[in-house]
MITISE-417915 format. One line per 2 residues: their letters; for each residue z, y, x of N, C-alpha, C. Coordinates in Angstrom, 3 decimals. Each point is the difference from the previous one (the first is absolute). Layout:
a = Z:Y:X:Z:Y:X:Z:Y:X; ...
This chain:
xx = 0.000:-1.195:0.830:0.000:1.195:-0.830:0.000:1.249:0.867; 0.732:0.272:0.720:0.202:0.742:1.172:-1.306:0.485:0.760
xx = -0.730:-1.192:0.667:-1.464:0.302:0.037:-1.067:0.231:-1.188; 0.668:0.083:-0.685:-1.119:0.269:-1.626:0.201:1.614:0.225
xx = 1.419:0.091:0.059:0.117:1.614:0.198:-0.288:0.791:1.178; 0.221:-0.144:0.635:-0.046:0.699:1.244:-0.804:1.273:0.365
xx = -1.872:-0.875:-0.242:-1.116:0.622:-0.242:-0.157:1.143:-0.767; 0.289:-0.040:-0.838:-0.147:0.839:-1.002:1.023:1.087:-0.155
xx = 1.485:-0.617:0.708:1.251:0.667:0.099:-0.224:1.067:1.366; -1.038:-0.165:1.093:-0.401:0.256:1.176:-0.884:1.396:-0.463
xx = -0.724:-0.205:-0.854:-1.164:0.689:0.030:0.641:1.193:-0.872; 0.751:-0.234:-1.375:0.987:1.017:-0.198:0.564:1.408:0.383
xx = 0.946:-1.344:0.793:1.241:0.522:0.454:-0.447:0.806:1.412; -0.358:-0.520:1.266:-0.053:-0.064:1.056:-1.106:1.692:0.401
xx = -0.817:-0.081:-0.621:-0.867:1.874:0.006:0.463:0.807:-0.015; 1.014:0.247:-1.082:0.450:1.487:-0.138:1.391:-0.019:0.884
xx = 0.793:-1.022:0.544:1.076:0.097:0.579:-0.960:0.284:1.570; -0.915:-0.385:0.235:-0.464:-0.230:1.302:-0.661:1.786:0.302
xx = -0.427:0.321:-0.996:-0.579:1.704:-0.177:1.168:0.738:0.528; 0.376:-0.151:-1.217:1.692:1.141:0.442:0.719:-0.455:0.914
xx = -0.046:-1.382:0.716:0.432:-0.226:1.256:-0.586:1.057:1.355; -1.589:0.136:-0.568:-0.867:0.796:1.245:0.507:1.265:-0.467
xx = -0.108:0.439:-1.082:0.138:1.359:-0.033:1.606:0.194:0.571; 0.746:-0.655:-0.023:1.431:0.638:0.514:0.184:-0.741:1.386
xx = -0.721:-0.076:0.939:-0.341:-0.572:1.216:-0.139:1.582:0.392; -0.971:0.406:-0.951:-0.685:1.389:0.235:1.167:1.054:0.200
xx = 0.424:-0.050:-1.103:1.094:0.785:-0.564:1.314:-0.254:-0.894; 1.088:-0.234:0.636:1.049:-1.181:-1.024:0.408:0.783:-1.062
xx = -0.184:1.436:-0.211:0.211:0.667:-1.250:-0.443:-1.091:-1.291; -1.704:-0.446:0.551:-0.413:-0.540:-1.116:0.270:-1.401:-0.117
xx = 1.303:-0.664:0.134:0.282:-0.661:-0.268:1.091:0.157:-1.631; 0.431:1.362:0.193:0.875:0.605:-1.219:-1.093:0.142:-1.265
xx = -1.550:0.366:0.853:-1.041:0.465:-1.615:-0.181:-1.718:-0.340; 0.135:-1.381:0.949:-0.229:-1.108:-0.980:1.195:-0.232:-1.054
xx = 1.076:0.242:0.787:1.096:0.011:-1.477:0.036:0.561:-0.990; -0.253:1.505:0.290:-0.240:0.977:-0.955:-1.177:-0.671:-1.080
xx = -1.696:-0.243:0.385:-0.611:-0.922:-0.568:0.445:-1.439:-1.007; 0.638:-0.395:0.825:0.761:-1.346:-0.759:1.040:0.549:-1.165
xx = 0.744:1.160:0.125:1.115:0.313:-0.951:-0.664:0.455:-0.911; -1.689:0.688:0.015:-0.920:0.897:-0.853:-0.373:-1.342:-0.860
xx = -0.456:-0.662:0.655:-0.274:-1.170:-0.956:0.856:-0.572:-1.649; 1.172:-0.263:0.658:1.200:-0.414:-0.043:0.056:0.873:-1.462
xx = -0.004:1.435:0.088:0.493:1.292:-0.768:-1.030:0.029:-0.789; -1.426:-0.051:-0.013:-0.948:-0.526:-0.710:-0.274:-1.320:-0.807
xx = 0.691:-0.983:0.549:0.122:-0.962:-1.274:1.030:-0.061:-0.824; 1.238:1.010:0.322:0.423:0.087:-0.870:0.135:0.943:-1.252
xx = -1.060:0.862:0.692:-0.491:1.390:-1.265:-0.705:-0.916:-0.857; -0.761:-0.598:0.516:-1.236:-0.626:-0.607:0.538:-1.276:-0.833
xx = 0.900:-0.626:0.170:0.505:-0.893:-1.211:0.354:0.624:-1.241; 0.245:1.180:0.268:0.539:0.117:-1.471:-1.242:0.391:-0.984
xx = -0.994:0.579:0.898:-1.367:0.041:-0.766:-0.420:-1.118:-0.793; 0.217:-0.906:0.941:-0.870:-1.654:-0.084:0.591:-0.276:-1.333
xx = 1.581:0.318:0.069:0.841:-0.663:-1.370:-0.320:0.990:-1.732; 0.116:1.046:0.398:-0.165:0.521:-0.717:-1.106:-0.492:-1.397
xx = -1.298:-0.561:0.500:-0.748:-0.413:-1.211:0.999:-1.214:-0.678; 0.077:-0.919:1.022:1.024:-0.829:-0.743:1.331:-0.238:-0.603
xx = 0.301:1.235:0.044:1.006:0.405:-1.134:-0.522:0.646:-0.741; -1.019:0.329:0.185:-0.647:0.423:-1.552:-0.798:-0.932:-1.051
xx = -0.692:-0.940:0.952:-0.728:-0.959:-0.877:0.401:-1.508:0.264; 1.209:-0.249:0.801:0.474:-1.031:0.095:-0.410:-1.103:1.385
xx = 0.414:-0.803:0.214:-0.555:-0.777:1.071:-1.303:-0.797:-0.089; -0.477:0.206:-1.184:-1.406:-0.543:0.050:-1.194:0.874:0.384
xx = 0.474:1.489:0.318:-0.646:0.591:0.703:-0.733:0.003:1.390; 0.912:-0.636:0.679:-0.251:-0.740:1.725:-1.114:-1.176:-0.376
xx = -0.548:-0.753:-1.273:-0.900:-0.453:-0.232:-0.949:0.638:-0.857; -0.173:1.520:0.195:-1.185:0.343:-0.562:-0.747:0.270:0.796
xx = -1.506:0.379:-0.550:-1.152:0.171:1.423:0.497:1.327:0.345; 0.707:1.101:-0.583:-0.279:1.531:0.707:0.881:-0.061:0.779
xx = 1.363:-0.628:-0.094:1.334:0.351:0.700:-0.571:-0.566:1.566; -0.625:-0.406:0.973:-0.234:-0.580:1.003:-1.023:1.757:0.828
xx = -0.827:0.259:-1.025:-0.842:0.992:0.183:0.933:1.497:-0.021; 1.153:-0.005:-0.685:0.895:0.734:0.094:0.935:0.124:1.197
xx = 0.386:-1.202:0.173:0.513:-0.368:1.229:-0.751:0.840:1.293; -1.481:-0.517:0.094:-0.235:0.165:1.014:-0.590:1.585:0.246
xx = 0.008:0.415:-1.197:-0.233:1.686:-0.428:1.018:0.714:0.780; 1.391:-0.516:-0.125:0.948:1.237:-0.180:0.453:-0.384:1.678
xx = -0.011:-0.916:0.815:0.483:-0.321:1.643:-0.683:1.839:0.650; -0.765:0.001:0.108:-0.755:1.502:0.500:0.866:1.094:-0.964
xx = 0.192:0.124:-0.248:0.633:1.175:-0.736:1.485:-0.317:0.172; 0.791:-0.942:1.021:1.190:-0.094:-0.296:0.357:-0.064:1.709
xx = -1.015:-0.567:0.657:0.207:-0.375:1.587:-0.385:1.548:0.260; -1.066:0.270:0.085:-0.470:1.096:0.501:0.958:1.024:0.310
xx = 0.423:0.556:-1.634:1.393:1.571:0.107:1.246:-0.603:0.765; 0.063:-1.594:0.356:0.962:-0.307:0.970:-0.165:0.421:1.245
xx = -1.094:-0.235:0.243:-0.160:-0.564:1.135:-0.127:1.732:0.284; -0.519:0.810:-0.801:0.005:1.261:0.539:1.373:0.803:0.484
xx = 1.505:-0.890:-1.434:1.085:1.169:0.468:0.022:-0.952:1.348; 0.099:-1.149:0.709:0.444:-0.609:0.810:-0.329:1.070:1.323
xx = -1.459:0.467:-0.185:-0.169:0.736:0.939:0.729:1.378:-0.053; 0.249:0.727:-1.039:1.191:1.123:-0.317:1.055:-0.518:0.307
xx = 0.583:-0.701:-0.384:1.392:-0.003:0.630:-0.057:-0.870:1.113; -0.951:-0.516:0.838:0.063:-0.597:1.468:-0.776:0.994:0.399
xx = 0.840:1.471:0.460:-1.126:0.910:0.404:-0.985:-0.689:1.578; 0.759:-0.975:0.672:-0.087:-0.284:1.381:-1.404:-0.905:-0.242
xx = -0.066:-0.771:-1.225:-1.212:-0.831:-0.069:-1.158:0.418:0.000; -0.221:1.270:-0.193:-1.322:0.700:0.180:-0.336:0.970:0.490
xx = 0.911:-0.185:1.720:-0.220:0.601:1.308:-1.272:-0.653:0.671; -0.086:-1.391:-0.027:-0.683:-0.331:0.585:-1.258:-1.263:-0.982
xx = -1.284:-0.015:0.465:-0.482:-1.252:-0.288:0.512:-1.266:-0.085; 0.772:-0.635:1.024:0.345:-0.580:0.301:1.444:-0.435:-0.712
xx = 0.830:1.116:-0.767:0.936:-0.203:-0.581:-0.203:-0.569:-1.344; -1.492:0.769:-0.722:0.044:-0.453:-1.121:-1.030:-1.303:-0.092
xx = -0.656:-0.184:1.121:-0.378:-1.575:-0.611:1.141:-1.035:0.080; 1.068:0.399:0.924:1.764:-0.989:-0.218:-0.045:0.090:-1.150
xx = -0.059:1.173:-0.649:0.698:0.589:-1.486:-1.531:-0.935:-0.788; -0.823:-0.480:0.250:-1.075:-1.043:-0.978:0.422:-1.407:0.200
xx = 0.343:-0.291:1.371:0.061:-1.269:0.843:1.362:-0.408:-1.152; 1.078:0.805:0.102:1.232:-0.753:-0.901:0.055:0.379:-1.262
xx = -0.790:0.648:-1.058:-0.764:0.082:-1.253:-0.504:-1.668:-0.068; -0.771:-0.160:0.887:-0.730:-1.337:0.154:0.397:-1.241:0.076
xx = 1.256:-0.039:0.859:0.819:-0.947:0.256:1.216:-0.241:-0.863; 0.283:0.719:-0.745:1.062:0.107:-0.678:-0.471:-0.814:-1.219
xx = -1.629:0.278:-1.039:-0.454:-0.396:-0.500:-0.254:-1.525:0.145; -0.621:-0.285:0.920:-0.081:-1.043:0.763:0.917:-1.371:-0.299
xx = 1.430:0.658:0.031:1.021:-0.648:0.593:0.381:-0.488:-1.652; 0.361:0.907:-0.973:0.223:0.114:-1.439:-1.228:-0.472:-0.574
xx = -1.057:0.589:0.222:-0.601:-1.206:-1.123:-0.918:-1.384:0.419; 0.126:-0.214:1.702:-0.874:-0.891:0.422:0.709:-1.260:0.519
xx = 0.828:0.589:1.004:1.093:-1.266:0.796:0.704:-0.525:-0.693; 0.815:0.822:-0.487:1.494:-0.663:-0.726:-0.660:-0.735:-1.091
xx = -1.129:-0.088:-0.913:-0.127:-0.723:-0.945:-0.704:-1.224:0.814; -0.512:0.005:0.690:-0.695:-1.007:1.021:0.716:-0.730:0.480
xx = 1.572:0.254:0.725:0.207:-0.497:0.383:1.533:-0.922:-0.604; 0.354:0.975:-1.309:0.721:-0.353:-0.761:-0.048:-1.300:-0.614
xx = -2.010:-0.187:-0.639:-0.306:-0.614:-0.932:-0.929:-1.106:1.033; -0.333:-1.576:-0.910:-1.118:-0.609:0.411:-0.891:1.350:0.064
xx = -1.191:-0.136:1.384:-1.278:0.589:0.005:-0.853:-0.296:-0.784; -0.855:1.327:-0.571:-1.288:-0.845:-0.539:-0.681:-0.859:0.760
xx = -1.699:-0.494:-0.529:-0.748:-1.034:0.730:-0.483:0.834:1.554; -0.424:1.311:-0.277:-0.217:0.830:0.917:0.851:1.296:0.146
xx = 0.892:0.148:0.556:0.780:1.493:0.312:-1.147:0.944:1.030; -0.851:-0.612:0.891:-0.851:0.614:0.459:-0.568:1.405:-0.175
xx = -0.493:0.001:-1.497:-0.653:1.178:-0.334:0.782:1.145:-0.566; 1.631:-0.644:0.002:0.494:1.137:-0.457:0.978:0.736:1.446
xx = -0.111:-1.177:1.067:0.291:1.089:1.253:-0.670:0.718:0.528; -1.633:0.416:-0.629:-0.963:0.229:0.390:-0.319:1.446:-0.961
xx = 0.498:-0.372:-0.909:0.430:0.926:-1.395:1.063:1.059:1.057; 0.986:-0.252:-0.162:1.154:0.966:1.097:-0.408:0.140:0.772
xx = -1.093:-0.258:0.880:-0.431:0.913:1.302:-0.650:1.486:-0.739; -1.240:-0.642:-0.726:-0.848:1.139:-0.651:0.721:0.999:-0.646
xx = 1.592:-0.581:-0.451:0.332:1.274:-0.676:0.943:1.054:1.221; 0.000:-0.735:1.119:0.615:0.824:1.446:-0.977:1.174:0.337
xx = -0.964:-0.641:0.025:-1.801:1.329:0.189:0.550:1.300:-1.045; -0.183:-0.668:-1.580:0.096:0.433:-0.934:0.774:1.213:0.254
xx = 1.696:-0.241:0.136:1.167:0.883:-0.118:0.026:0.951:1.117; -0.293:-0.840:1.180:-0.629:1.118:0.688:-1.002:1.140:0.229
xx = -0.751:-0.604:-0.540:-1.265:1.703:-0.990:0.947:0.500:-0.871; 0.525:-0.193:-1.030:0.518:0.389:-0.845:1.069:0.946:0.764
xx = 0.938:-0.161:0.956:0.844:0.451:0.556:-0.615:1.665:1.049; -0.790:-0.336:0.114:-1.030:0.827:1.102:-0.447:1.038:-1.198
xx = -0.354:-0.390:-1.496:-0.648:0.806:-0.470:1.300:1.187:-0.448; 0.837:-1.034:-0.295:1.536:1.016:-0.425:0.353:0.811:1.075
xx = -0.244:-0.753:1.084:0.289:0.926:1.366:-0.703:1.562:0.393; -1.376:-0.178:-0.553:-1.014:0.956:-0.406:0.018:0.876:-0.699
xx = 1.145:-0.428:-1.261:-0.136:0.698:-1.103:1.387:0.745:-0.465; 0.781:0.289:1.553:1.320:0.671:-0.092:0.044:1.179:-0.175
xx = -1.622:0.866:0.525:0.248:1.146:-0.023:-1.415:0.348:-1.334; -0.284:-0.938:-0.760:-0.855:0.044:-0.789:0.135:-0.878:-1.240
xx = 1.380:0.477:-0.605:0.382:-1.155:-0.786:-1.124:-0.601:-1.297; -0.988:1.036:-0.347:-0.895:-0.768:-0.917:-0.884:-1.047:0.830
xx = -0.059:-0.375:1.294:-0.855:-0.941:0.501:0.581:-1.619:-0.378; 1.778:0.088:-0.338:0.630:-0.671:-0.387:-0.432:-1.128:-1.445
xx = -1.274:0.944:-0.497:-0.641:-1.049:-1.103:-0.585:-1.011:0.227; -0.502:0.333:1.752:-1.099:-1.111:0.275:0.471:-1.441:0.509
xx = 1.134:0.156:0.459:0.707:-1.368:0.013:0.540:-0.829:-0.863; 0.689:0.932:-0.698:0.091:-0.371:-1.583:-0.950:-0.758:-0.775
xx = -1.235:0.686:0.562:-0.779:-0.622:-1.368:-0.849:-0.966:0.958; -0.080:-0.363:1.318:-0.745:-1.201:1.029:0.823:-0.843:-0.295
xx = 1.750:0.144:0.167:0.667:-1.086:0.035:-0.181:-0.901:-1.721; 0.174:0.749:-0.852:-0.617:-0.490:-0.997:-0.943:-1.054:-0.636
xx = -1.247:1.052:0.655:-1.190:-0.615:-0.021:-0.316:-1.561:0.948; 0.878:0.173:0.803:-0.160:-1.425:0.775:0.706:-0.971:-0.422
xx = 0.851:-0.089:-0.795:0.512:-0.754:-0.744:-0.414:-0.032:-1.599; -0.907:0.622:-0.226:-0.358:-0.356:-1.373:-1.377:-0.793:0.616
xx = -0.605:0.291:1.329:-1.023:-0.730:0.500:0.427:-1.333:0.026; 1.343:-0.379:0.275:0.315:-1.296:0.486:0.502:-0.628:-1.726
xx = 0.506:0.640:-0.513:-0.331:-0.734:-1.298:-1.032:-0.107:-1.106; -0.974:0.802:0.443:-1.416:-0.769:-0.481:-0.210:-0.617:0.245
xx = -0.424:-0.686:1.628:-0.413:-0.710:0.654:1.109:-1.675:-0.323; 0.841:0.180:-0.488:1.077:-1.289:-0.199:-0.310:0.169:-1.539
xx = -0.289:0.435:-0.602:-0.502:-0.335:-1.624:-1.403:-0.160:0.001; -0.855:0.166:0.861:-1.031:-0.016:0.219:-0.433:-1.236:0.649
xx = 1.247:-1.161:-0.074:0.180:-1.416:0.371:-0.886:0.015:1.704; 0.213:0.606:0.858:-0.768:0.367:1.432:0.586:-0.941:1.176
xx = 1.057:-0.607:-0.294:0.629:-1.294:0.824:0.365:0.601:1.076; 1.219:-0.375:0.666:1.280:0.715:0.894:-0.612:0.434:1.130
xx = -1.265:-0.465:0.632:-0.367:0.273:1.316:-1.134:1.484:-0.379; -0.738:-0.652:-1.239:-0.668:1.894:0.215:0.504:0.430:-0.430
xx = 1.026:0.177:-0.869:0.710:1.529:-0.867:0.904:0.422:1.820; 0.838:-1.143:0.538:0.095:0.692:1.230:-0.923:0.943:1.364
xx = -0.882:-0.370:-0.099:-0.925:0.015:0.853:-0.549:1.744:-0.804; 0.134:0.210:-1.319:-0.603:0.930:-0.185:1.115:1.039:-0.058
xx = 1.660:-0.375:0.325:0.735:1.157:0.063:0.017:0.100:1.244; -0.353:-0.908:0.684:-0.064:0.635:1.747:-0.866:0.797:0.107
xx = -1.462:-0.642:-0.526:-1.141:1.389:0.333:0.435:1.627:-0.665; 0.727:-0.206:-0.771:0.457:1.372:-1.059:1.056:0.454:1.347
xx = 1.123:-0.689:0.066:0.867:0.591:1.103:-0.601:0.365:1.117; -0.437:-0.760:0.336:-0.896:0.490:1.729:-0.768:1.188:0.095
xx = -1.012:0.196:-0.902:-0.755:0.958:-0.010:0.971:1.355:-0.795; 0.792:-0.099:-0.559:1.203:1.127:-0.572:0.367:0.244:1.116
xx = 0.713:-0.879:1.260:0.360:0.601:0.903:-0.811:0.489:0.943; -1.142:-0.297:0.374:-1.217:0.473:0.886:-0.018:1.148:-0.313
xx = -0.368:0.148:-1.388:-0.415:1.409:-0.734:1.523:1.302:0.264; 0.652:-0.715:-0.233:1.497:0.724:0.459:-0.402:0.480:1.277
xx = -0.043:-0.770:1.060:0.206:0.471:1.177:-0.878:0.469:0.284; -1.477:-0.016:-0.035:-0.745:0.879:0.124:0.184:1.584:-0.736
xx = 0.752:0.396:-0.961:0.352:1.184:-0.824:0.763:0.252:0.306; 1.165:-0.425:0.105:1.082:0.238:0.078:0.587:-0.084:1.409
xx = 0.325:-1.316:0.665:0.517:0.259:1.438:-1.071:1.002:1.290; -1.293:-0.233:0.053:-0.965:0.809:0.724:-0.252:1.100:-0.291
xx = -0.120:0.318:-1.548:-0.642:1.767:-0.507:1.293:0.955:0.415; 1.128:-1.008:-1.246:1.121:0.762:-0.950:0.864:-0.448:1.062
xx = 0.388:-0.907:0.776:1.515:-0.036:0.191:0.540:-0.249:1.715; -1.532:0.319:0.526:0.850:0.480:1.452:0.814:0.183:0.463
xx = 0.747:1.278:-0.561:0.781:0.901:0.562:1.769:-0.827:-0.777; -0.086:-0.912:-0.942:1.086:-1.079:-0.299:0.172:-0.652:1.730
xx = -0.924:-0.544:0.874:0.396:-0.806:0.901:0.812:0.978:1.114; 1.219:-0.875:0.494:1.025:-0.110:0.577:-0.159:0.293:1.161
């Protein structure tokens, strides 16, 4: 069982601790923006439960089996991570001194996630037939949080730019639940949130770290 996990527990886990390992090699400040990251997380799922509950105290628990509540779900994550992840950077004024601080501040966003909704049920429970594609799943969403983090980083002194993460992080998760109602089988619906993450972050860093955010590095 152990080797069932590992792989998948590797591919996870092991990126974003290994990032914010380099970045605070660099600079050990940013070892405080991965906690800070991880506690943003943390503070975001728990705003965001009470959203989640809310329909179902209104229409009962057979709501979690209707078709909209899933599409709702994956509506409201961008509109709830995002204004986190933004005070995280207000009140961690130190996390967005440097480049390097706030991809810590994505790296433990990432890992924190990771850990809550990927390991502990993995390793709690029998594995599925393949855990594979969903450690592969938690890498893409490491790319992911890290654009997302860069764009908030961007958008400190321009708080309406703050929509556009909002509404990417969104959109990439209503991508990934088409594509899983759209019966697309575990290896391409993965395969197509990597190409979505990868190129989100390309596009990031080409805009954002080279144009816009130079003068962030340390």
């Amino acid at each position: 069982m152990i080797s069932q996990e590992l792989v998948p527990l590797t591919i996870a886990i092991v990126p974003p601790l290994a990032l914010a390992a380099y970045m605070a090699a660099k600079d050990r400040t940013a070892a405080l923006g991965f906690l800070v990251g991880s506690m943003g997380w943390f503070a975001a799922l728990l705003i965001r439960a009470s959203a989640l509950t809310i329909p179902i105290l209104l229409h009962g628990l057979g709501t979690m089996r209707s078709s909209w509540y899933p599409v709702y779900t994956a509506t409201i994550s961008g509109f709830f991570e995002e204004p986190i992840r933004y005070g995280a950077f207000r009140l961690a004024g130190f996390t967005r001194k440097s480049m390097g601080r706030a991809i810590s501040l994505g790296s433990g966003w990432a890992f924190a996630e990771a850990i809550i909704v990927f390991a502990i049920p993995l390793v709690a429970m029998d594995p599925p037939l393949n855990a594979l594609p969903g450690g592969v799943e938690r890498f893409s969403a490491m790319l992911a949080h890290i654009s997302f983090t860069l764009m908030v980083l961007a958008s400190m002194e321009r708080p309406w730019l703050l929509a556009i993460p909002i509404l990417l992080h969104s959109a990439l998760n209503l991508s990934a639940l088409a594509s899983i109602r759209g019966g697309w089988g575990a290896w391409n619906i993965e395969a197509l949130i990597l190409m979505e993450s990868t190129a989100l972050l390309t596009i990031t860093y080409l805009v954002i770290v080279r144009k816009v955010g130079r003068r962030f590095w340390s």
